[in-house]
C-alpha positions in Angstrom: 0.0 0.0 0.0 1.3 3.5 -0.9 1.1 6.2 1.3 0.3 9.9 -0.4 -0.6 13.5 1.8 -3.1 14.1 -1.3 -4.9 12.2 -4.2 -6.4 14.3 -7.0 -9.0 12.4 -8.7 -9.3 14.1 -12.1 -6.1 14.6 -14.8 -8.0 17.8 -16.2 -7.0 21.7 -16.1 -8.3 22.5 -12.0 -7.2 18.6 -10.9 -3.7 19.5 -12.5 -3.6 22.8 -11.1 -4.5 21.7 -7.7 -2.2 18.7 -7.7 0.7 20.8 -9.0 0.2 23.9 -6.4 0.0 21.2 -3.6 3.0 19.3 -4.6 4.9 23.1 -4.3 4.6 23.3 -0.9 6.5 20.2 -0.1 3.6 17.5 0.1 3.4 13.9 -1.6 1.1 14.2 -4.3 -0.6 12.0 -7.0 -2.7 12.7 -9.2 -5.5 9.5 -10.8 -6.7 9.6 -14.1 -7.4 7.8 -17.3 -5.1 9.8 -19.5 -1.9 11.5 -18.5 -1.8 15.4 -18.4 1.9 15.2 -19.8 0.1 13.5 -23.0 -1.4 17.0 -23.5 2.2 18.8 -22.8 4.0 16.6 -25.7 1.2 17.4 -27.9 2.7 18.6 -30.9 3.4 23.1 -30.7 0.0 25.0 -31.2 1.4 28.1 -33.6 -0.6 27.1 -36.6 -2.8 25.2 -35.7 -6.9 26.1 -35.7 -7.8 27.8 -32.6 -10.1 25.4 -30.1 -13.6 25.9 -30.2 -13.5 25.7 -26.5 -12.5 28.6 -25.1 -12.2 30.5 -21.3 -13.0 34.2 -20.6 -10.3 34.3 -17.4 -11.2 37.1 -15.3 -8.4 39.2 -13.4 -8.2 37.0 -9.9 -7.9 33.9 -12.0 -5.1 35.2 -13.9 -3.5 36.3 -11.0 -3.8 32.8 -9.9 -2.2 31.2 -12.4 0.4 33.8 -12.7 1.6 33.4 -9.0 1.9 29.9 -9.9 3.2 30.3 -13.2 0.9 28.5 -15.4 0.5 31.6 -17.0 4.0 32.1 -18.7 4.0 28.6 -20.4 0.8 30.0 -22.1 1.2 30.3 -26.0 0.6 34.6 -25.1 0.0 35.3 -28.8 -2.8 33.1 -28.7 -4.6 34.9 -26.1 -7.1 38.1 -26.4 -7.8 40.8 -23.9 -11.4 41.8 -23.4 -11.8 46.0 -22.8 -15.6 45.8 -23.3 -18.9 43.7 -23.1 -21.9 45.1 -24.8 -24.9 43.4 -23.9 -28.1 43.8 -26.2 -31.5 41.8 -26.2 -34.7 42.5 -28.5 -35.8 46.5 -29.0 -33.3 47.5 -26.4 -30.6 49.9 -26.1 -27.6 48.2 -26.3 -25.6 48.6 -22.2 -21.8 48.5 -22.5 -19.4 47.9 -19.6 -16.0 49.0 -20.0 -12.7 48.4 -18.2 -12.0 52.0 -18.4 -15.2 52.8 -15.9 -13.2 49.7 -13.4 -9.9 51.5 -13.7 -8.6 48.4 -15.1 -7.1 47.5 -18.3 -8.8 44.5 -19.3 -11.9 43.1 -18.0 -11.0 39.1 -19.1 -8.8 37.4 -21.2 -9.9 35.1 -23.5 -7.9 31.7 -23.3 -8.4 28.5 -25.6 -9.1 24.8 -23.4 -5.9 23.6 -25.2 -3.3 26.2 -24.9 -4.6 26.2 -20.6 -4.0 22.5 -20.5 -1.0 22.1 -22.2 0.5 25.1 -19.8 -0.4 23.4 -16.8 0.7 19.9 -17.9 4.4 21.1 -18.6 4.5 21.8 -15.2 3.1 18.3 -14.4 5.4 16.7 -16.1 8.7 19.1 -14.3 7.4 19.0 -10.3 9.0 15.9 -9.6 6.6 15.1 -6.3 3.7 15.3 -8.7 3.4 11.3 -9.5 0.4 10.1 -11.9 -1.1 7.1 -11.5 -3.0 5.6 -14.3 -6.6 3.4 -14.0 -10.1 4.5 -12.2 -11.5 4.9 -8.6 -13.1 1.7 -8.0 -14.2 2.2 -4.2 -12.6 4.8 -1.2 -12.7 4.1 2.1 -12.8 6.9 5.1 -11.2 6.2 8.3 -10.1 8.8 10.9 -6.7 9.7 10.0 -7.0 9.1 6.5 -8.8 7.4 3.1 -8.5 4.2 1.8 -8.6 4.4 -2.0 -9.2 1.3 -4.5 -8.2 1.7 -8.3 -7.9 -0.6 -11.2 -4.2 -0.6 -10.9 -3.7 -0.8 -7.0 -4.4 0.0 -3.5 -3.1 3.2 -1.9 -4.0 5.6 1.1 -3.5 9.6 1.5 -4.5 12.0 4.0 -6.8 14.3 1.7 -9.1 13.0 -1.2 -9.6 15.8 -3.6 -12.5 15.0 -6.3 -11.5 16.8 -9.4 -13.4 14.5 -11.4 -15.9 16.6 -13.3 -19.9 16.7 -12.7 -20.6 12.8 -12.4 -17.7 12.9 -10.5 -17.4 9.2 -8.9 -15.5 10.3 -6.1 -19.0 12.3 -5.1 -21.2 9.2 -5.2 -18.6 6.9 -3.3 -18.6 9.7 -0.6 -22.1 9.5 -0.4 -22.9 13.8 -1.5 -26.1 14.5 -2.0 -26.7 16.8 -5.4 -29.8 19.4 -6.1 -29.5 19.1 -10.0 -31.9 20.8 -12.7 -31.8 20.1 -16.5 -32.3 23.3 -18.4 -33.9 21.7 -21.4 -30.7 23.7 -23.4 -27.6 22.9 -24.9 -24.7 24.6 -25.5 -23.0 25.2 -29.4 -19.4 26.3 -29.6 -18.2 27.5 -32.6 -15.3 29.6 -34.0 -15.8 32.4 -36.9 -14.5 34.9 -39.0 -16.3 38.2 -39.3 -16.2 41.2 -41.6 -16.1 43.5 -38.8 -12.8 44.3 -36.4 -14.0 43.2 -32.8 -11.7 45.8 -31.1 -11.3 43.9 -28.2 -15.0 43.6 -27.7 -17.0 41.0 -26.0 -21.0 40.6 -27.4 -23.8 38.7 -25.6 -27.8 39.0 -27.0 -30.2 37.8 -24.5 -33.8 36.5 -26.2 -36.3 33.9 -26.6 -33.9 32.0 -28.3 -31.4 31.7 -25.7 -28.4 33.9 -24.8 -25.6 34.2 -28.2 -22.0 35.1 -26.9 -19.2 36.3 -28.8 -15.7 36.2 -27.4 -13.1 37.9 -29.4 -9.7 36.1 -30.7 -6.8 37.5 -32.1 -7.4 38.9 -35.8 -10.7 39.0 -37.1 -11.9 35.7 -35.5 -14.6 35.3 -32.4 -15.4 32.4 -30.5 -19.6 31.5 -30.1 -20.9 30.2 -27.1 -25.0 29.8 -27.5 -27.1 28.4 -24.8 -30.0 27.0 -26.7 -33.1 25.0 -26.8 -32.7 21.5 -27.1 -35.3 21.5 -29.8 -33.5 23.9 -31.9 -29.9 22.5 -31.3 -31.1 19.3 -33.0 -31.7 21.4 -35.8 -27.7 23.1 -35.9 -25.1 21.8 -38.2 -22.5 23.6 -39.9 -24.8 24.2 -42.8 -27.3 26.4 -41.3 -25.5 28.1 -38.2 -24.7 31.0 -40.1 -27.6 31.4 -40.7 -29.3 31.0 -38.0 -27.0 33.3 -36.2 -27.4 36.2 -38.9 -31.6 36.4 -38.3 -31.0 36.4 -34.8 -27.6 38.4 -33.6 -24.7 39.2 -35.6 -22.8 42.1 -34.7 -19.7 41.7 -36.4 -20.9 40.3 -39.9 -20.1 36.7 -39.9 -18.0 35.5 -43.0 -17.6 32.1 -42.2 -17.5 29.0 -39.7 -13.6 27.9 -39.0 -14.2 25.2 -36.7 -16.2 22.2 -35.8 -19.5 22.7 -33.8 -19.2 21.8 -30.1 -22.2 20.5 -27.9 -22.7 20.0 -24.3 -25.7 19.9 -22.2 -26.4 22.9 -19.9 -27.6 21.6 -16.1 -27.4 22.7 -12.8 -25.2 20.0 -10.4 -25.1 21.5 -6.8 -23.9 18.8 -4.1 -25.5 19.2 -0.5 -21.9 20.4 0.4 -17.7 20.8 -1.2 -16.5 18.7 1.4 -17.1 15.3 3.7 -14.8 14.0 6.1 -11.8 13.8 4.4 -12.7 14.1 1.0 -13.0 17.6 -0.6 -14.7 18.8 -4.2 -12.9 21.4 -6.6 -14.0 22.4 -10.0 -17.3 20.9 -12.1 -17.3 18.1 -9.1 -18.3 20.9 -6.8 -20.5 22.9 -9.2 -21.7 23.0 -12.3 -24.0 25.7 -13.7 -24.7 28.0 -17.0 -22.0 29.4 -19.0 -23.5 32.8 -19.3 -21.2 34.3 -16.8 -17.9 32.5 -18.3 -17.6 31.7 -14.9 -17.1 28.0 -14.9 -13.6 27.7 -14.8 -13.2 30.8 -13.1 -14.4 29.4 -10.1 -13.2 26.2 -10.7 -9.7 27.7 -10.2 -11.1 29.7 -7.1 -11.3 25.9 -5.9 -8.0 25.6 -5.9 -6.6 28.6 -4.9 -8.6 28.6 -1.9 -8.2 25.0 -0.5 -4.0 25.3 -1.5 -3.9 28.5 0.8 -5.7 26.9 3.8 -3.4 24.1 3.6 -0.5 26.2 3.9 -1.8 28.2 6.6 -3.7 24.9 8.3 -2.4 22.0 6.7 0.9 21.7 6.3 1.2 18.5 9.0 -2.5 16.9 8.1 -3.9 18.6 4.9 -7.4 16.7 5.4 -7.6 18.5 8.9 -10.5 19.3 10.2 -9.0 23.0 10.4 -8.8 23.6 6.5 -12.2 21.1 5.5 -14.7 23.7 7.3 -12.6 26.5 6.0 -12.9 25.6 2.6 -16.7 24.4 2.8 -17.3 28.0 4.3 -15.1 29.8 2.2 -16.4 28.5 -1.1 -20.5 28.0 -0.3 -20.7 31.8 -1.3 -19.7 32.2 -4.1 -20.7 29.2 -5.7 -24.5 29.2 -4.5 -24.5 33.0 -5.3 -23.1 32.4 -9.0 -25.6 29.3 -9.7 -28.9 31.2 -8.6 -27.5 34.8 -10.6 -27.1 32.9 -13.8 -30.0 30.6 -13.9 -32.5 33.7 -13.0 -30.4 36.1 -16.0 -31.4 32.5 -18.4 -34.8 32.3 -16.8 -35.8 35.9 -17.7 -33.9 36.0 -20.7 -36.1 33.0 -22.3 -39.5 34.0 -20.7 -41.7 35.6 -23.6 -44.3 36.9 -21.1 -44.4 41.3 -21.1 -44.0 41.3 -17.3 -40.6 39.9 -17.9 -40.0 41.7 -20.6 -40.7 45.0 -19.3 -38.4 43.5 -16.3 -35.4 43.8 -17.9 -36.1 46.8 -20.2 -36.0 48.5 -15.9 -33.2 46.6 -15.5 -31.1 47.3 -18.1 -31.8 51.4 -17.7 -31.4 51.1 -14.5 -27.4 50.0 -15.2 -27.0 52.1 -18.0 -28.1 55.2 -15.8 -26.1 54.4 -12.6 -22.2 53.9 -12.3 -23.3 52.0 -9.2 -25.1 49.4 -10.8 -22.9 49.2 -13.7 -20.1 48.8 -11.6 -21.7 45.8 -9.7 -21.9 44.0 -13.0 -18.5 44.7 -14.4 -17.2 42.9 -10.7 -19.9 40.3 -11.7 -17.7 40.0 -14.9 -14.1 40.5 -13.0 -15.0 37.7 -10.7 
């Protein structure tokens, strides 16, 4: 039996992250996973290559984050786009800007593709030598008092802290026994990459309607990256033939020329567990929350995770990292933030795809409200800068 202070459950960008910024202060650390991160970091160089149709909006803490750990400077930078504004529109509306410039900040996001992220973070996997990976799946864990007992297909081990990085039907959840409040939003999410007519000029573009909410993240040159959060009824009817299309009757700000990469779909629901955290085990990332992408906030928070439970191990943690000291830290710490994100999105989506005129007139108060006061339009923008 081998004997770790932590077990990440989850090879992906927050499992990495956590397992990497862990293994940094000195601890014995292993992460658990079908598919090596380092797979990712040998990957062949990304200059030239089609830009992922995947793509994260990191907002300033995050990229703090990742630049106190260093993540960020193994990025490929010149595939990477700053965001100075977010116009938001929605049917017969004024259109309500935010800008950095009102924040005194110079960028409000930075848009970041899934590949270049995990290929940053798994060069560093592969370097931290007391970062160990161990291939195979979580078959059963045990929790005693000092520690957990963990099964996998390739052997038997123990570790002081169980971290479940292991996404939203994350097995480490239902072996611990969590509980999770879980909605399906009847909507599915298209990603997509295009080239428009128009210069972005650093410029992100979200439409809310009866249709569902149409974002448009901006990538370096003339090219944006789509996220749309739409009915299930209507995704069926999407392929590559018709999206154009069907994005020029409905929003198209920037005069779409033409679609450069595959469609991507993924089905939008909420996953809230009863709690982050049982005994020993604790949950970071789409584990601990999953809810609509109309914040860009996914990630975001996932990475909030991290940074939260790695600091209250080095304050708490540093002897027993599953204390009891840092698991109701973290559980308090993080309840906040992500309860408070999952309700703000899912009531902008609810309002946004309600047709009734009491709705309607709803957000026509809401959205002069914002334009009208630097209060209110400052409370969105730290919505937006996390």
């Amino acid at each position: 039996m081998v004997n770790y202070d932590v077990l990440v459950a989850g090879a992906g960008t927050v499992g990495c992250a956590t397992a990497v910024t862990l293994s940094r202060l000195g601890l014995r650390v292993a992460i658990i996973g079908p598919k090596s991160p380092i797979d990712d970091a040998m990957s062949e160089p990304l200059a030239g290559m089609p830009y992922d149709n995947r793509v994260f909006a990191i907002r300033p803490s995050t990229k703090q984050f990742l630049m106190e750990s260093y993540f960020w400077d193994d990025l490929a930078s010149e595939r990477a786009q700053s965001v100075r504004r977010i116009q938001v529109d929605g049917a017969s509306r004024p259109s309500l800007t935010l800008d950095a410039h009102d924040a005194g900040v110079l960028q409000l996001a930075c848009i970041v593709e899934n590949d270049n992220l995990k290929r940053a973070i798994g060069r560093h996997v592969r370097s931290e030598q007391s970062v160990e990976f161990l291939g195979g799946e979580i078959l059963s864990i045990e929790q005693k008092l000092h520690f957990v007992r963990v099964v996998t297909s390739s052997g038997e081990m123990t570790c002081k802290l169980l971290v479940a990085a292991d996404g939203s039907d994350s097995v480490v959840r239902q072996f611990s026994g969590l509980s999770v409040a879980t909605r399906d939003y009847g909507c599915t999410g298209l990603v997509a990459n295009f080239t428009t007519a128009l210069a972005h000029q650093n410029t992100a573009y979200q439409w809310m309607g009866q249709d569902g909410v149409i974002a448009y993240l901006p990538l370096p040159g003339n090219l944006v990256s789509m996220v749309w959060s739409v009915r299930n009824e209507l995704a069926q009817e999407v392929n590559e033939h018709v999206l154009c299309d069907l994005l020029a009757e409905r929003y198209n700000p920037l005069k779409i020329t033409s679609l450069n990469s595959a469609i991507g779909r993924f089905p939008l629901r909420r996953t809230l567990p009863q709690s982050v955290s049982l005994g020993r085990v604790v949950l970071v990332g789409d584990a601990a929350h999953q809810f609509l992408p109309l914040a860009g906030q996914g990630l975001n928070v996932g990475l909030s995770d991290t940074a939260k439970l790695c600091s209250l191990i080095k304050a708490y943690g540093m002897i027993d990292p599953g204390s009891l000291s840092v698991i109701n830290r973290y559980r308090r710490a993080r309840k906040e933030e992500i309860e408070s994100l999952t309700w703000f999105t899912e009531t902008i989506h609810d309002m946004a795809s309600d047709e009734s005129q009491l709705c309607r007139s709803l957000q026509d108060i809401g959205f002069a409200a914002v334009r009208g006061s630097n209060i209110f339009r400052r409370f969105f923008i730290d919505k937006a800068m996390g």
